[in-house]
MISEKE-317942 format. One record per residue (C-alpha): residue in one letter; x, y, z. Coordinates in steps of 0.5 Angstrom, whole numbers. Each point is the difference from the previous one (the first is absolute). Example, Ala and Ser with C-alpha at 12.3 -4.5 7.8 and 13.67 -1.06 7.14 Angstrom:
<nodes>
+---+-------+-------+-------+
! r !  east ! north !    up !
+---+-------+-------+-------+
! A !    25 !    -9 !    16 !
! S !     2 !     7 !    -2 !
+---+-------+-------+-------+
</nodes>
This chain:
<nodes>
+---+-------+-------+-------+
! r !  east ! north !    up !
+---+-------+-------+-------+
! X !   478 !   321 !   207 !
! X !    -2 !    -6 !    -5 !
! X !     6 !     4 !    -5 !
! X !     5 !    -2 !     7 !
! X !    -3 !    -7 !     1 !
! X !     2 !    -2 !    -8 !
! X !     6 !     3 !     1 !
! X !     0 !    -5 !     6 !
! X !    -2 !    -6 !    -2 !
! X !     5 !     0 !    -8 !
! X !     6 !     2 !     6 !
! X !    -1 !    -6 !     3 !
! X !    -1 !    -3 !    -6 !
! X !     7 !     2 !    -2 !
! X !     3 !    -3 !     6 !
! X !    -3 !    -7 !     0 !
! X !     3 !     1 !    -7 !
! X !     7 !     1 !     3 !
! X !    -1 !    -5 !     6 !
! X !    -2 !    -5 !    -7 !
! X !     7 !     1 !    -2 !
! X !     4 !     1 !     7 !
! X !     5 !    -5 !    -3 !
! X !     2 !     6 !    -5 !
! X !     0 !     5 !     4 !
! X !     8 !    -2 !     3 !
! X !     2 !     0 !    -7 !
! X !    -3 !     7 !    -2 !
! X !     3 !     3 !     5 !
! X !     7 !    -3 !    -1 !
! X !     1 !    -1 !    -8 !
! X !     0 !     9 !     0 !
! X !     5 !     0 !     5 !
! X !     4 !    -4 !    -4 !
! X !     0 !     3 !    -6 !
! X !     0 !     7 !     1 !
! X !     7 !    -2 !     6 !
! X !     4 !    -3 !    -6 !
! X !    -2 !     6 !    -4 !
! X !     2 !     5 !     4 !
! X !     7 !    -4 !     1 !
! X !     1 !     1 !    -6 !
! X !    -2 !     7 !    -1 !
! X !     5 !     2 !     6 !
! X !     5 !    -5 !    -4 !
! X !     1 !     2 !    -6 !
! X !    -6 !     7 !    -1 !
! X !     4 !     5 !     5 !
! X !     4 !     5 !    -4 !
! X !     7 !     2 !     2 !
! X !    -1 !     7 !     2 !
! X !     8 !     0 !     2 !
! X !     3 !     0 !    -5 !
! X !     2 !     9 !    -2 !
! X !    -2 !     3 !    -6 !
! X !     7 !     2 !    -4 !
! X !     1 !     6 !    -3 !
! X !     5 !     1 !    -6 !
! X !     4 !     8 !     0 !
! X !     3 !     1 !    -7 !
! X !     4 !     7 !     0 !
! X !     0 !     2 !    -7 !
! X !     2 !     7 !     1 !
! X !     6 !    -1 !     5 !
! X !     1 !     6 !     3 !
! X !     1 !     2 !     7 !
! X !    -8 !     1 !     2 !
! X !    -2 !    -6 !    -3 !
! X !     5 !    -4 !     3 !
! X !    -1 !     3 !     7 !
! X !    -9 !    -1 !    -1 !
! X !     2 !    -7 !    -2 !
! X !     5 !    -2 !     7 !
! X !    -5 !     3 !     4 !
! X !    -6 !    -4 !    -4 !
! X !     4 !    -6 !     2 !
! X !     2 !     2 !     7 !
! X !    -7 !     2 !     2 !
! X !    -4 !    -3 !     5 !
! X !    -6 !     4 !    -3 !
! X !    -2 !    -5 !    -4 !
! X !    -1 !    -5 !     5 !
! X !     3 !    -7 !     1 !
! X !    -5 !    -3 !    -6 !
! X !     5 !     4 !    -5 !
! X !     7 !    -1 !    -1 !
! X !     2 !     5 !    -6 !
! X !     7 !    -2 !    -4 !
! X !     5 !     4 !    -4 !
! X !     1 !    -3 !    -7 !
! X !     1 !     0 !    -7 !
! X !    -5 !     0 !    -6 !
! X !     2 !    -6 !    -3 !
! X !     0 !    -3 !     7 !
! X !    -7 !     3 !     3 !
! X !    -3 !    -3 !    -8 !
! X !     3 !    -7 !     2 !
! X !    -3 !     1 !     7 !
! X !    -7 !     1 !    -2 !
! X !     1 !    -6 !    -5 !
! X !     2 !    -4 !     5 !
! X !    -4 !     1 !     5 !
! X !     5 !     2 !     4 !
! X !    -4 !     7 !     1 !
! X !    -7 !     4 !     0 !
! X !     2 !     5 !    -3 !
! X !     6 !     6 !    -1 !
! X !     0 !     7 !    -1 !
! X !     4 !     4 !    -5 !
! X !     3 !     7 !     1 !
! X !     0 !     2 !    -7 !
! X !     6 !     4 !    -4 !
! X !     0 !     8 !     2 !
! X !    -4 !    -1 !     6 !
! X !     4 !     5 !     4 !
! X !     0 !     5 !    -5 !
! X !    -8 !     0 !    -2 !
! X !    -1 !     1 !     7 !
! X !     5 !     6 !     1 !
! X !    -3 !     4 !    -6 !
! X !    -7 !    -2 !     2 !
! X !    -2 !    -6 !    -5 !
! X !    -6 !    -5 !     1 !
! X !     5 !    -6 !     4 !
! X !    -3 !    -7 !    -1 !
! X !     2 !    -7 !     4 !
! X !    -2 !    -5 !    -5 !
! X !    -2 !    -7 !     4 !
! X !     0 !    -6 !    -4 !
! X !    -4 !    -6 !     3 !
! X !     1 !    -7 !     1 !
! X !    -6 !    -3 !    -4 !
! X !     0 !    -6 !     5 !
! X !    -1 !     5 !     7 !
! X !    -5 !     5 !    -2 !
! X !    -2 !     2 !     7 !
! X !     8 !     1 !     2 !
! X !     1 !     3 !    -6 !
! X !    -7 !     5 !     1 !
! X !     3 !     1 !     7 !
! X !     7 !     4 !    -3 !
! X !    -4 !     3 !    -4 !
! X !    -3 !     3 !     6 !
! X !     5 !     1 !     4 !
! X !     5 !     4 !    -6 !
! X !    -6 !     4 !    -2 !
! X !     0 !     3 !     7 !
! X !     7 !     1 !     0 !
! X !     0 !     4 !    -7 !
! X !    -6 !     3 !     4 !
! X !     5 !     4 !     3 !
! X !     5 !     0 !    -6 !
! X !    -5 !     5 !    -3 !
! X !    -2 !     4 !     6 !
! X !     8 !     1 !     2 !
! X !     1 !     2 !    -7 !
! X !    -2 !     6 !     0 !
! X !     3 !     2 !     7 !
! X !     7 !    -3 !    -3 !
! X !    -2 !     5 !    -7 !
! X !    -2 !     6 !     4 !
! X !     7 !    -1 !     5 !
! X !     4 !     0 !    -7 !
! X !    -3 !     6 !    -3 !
! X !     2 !     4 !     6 !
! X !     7 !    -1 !     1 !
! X !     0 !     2 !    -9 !
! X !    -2 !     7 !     3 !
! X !     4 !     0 !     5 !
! X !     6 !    -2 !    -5 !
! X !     3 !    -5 !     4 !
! X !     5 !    -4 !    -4 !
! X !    -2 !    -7 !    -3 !
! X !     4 !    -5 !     5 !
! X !    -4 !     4 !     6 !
! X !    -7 !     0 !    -4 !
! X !     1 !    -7 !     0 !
! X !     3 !    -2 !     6 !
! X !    -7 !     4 !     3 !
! X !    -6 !    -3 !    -4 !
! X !     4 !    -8 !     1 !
! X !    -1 !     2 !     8 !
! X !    -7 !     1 !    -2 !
! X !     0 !    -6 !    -3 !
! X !     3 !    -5 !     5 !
! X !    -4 !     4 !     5 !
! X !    -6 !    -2 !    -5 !
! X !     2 !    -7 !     0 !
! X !     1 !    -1 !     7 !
! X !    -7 !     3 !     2 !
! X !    -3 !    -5 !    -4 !
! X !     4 !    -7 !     1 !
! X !    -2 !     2 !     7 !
! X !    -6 !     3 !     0 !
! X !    -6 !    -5 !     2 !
! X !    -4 !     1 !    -6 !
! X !     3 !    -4 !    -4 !
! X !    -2 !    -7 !     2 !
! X !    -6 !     0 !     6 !
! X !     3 !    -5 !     4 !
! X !    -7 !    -4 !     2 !
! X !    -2 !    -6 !     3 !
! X !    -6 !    -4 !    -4 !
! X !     0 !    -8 !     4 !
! X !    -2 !    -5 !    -4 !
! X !    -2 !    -5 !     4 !
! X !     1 !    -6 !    -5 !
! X !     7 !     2 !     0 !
! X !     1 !     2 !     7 !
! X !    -4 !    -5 !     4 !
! X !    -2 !    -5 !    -6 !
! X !    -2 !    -5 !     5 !
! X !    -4 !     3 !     4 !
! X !    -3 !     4 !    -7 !
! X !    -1 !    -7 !    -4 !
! X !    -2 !    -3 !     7 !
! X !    -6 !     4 !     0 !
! X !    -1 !     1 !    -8 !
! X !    -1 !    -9 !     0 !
! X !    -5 !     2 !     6 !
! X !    -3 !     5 !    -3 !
! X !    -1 !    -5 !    -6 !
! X !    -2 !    -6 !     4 !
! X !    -6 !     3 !     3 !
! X !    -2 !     2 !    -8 !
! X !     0 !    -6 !    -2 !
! X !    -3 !    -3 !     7 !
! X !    -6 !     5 !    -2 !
! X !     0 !    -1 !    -7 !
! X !     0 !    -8 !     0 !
! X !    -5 !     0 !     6 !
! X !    -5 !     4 !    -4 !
! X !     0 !    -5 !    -5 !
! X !     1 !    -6 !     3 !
! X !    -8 !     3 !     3 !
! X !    -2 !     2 !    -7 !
! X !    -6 !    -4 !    -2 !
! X !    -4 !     1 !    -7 !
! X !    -6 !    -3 !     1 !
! X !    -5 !    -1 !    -5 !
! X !    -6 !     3 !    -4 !
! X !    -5 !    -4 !     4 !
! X !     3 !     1 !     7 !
! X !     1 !     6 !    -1 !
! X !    -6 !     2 !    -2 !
! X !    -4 !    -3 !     7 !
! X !     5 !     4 !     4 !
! X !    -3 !     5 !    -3 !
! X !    -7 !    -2 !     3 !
! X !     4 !     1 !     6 !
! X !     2 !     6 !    -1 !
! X !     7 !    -2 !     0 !
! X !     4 !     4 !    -3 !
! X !     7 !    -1 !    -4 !
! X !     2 !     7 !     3 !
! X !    -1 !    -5 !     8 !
! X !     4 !    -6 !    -2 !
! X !     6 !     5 !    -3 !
! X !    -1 !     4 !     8 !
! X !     0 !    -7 !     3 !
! X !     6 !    -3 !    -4 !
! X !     4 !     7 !     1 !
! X !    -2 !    -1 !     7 !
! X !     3 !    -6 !     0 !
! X !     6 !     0 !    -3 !
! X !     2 !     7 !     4 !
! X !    -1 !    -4 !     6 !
! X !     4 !    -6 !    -1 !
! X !     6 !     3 !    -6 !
! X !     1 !     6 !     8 !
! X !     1 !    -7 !     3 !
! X !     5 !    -3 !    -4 !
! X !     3 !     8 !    -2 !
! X !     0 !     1 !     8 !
! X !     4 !    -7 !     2 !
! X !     5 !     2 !    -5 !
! X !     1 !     7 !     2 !
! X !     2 !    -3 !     7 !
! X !     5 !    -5 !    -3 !
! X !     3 !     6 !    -5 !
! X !     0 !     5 !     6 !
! X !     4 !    -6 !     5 !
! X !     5 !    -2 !    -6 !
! X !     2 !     7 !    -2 !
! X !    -1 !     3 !     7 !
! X !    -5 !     6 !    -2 !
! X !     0 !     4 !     7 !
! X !    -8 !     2 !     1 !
! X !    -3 !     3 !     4 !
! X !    -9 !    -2 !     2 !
! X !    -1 !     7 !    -5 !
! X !     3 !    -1 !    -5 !
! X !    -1 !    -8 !     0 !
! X !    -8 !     3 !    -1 !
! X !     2 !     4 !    -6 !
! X !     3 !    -5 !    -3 !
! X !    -6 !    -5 !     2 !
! X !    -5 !     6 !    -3 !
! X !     4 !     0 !    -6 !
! X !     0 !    -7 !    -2 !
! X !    -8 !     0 !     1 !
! X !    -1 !     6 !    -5 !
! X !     4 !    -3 !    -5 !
! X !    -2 !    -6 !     0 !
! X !    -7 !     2 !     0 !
! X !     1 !     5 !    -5 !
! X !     3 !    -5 !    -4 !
! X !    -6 !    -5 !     0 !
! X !    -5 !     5 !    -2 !
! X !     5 !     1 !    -6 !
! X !    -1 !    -7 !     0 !
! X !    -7 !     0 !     0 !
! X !    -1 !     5 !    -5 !
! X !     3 !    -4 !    -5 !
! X !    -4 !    -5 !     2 !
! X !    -6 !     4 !    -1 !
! X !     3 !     2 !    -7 !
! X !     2 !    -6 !    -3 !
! X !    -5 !    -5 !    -1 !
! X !     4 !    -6 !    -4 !
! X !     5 !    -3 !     6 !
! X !     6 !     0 !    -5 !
! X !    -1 !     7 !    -1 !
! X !    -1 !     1 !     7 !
! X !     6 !    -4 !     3 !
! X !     5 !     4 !    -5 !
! X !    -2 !     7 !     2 !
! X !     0 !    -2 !     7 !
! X !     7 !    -3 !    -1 !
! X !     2 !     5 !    -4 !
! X !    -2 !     6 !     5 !
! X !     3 !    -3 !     6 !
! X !     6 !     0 !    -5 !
! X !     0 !     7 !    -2 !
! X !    -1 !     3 !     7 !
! X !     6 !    -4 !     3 !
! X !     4 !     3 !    -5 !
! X !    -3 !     6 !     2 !
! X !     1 !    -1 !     9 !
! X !     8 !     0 !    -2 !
! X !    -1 !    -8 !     4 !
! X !     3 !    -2 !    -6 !
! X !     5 !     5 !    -3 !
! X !     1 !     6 !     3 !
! X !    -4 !     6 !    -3 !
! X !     7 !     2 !    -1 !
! X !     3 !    -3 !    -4 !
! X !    -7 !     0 !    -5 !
! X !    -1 !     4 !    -6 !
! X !    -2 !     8 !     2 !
! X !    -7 !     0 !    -3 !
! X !    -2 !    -6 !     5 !
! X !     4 !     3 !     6 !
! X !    -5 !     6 !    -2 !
! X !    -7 !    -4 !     0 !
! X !     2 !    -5 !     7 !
! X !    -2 !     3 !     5 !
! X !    -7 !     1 !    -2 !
! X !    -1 !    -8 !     1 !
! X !    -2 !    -2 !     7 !
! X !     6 !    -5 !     0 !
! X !     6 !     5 !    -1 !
! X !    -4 !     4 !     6 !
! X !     1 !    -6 !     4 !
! X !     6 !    -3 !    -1 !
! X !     4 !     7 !     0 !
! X !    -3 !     1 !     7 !
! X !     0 !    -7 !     3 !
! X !     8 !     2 !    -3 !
! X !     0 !     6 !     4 !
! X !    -2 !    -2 !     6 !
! X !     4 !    -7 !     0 !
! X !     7 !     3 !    -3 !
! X !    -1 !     7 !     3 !
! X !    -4 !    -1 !     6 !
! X !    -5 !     4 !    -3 !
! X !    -6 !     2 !     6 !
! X !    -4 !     4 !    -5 !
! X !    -5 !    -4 !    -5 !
! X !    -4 !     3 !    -5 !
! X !    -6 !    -4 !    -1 !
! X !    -4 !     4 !    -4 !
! X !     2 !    -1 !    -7 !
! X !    -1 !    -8 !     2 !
! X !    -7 !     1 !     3 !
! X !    -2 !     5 !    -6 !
! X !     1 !    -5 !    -5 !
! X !    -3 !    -5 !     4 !
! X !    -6 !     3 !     1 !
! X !     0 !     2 !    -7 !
! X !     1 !    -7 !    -3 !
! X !    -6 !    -2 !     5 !
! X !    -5 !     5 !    -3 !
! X !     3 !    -2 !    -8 !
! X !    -2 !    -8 !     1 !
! X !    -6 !     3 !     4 !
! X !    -3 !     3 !    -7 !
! X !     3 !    -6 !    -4 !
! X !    -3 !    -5 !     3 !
! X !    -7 !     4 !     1 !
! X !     1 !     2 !    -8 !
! X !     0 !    -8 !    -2 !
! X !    -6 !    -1 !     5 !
! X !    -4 !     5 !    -4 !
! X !     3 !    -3 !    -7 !
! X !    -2 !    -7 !     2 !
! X !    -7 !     2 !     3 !
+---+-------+-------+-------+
</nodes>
């Protein structure tokens, strides 16, 4: 009971400091609106990537036989390869000048005696050479050739076996290679048309798809972070040995005045999130329902809560300020990167994508999207609330292990 009534009694003493200092209050809660909107402005502007333009592919036939240039015009005619590729019949020379000019990703040799090597059962090889400057284009080719030298190697031996055959059957040249060339174009044509080649699937970014609704809720996302992050600061208050100790003759605790502060800046950092939310929600025609509006509503309590503790056991760490508001700065930082709030997971290296969503703030932005972008009417609340609960019991043990250290 008495430990209710001290975190009572420091909770009103954070709201007269709040009441003290209403005069600033307007501008706390206009001055991040204003910065995070010219940001992401900026971001949809000039950061979105153009996802339009295909991938070019180059064909050089150094072979100029019949098969290769039938495998080459039906390469170029194909609709296998989706509308992201267009593949172009050239010369060496010019496919050189166009990697060098940029003009093509990549492009792709039929070497001399290919048709041969592949009639008497020789190793066929497609050599691809890359445009250093598109390296992820250039993988993607190297994929897709690779499946079509796939069914090269497992025709092959088909075409050989046909051949051998008609040697036993003694029929005459002409005849033994009309037969395996119709093998071969039977060959070219099952896998040009075969769907196996390019797995024609749709992967929706929202920040290429819908990137004002996407940033719309990234810019809020961050404006409630930084509403969280200054709030806490704004009521974080270093008081002296002395002061401190005659709170302790009180049994006032510095784990009671961080749950009051937390308290405190959950409840007013949810009224400017909530109030913000509203204006996003008119401006960019959110249709929600009562269910969802409550998931979206749990979802911004746990992350600001799981956010504070954060906050607090950084408090609880540190005992030089600076050090303390760089680790708390920096933190905040990090975990935003880490939401997707800021640049899309996407886009980051493969390593972060990996470790992201083990931070309760990619847990809460990716299923605010969800529910916003997607119309989501499932939430996983779980690994949020887990989190959470665990932070709460780390700052439990850290500030009773100082209590014990300075008693």
């Amino acid at each position: 009971m008495e430990f209710i009534k001290h975190i009572v009694l420091f909770m009103k003493n954070n709201i007269m400091l709040l009441k003290r200092k209403w005069l600033s209050l307007p501008l706390l809660f206009i001055f991040p609106i204003l910065i995070v909107g010219i940001i992401t402005y900026l971001i949809i502007s000039f950061l979105i990537p153009d996802e339009t333009d295909p991938i070019r592919v180059g064909l050089v036939d150094l072979d100029q036989s019949t098969e290769t240039e039938l495998v080459i015009q039906l390469m170029e005619e194909s609709t296998q390869f989706g509308h992201y590729i267009v593949i172009e019949h050239m010369s060496e020379k010019e496919a050189k000048q166009g990697l060098q000019s940029n003009q093509i990703h990549t492009y792709l040799i039929f070497p001399e005696n290919f048709t041969n090597d592949l009639y008497r059962g020789n190793s066929v090889v497609l050599p691809i050479i890359g445009n250093a400057n598109y390296r992820t284009e250039s993988m993607v080719i190297n994929e897709i050739i690779n499946s079509v030298a796939r069914h090269i190697r497992s025709s092959q031996a088909n075409i050989l076996t046909i051949n051998e055959y008609a040697k036993e059957l003694n029929m005459n040249d002409e005849e033994r290679m009309d037969l395996v060339f119709e093998q071969f174009k039977e060959f070219v044509f099952y896998t040009l048309g075969s769907s196996q080649i390019v797995d024609d699937q749709e992967l929706i970014n929202h920040a290429t798809s819908s990137p004002i609704h996407y940033y719309g809720i990234s810019g809020w996302f961050v404006i409630m972070t930084i509403w969280v992050l200054v709030i806490y600061l704004f009521l974080t208050r270093h008081n002296t040995t002395r002061l401190q100790e005659r709170l302790k003759l009180y049994g006032i605790t510095e784990l009671k005045q961080q749950i009051a502060k937390v308290i405190v800046t959950l409840c007013v950092s949810f009224v400017f999130s909530l109030t913000a939310f509203f204006i996003l929600q008119r401006g960019l025609a959110f249709e929600l329902n009562t269910e969802n509006n409550i998931r979206i509503a749990i979802l911004m309590v746990l992350y600001i809560l799981a956010l504070l503790f954060c906050l607090a056991i950084i408090e609880a760490i540190f005992p030089s300020i600076r050090l303390m508001l760089f680790a708390q700065c920096l933190v905040t930082v990090i975990l935003l990167f880490l939401s997707g709030a800021i640049l899309p997971i996407i886009y980051l290296p493969l390593w972060i994508q990996e470790i992201a969503p083990l931070s309760f703030s990619y847990e809460s932005f990716y299923w605010l999207t969800e529910i916003l972008l997607n119309n989501r009417y499932f939430t996983d609340f779980i690994p949020i609330l887990t989190i959470s609960v665990a932070e709460l019991f780390i700052l439990i043990s850290i500030s009773g292990w100082k209590e014990r250290v300075k008693a």
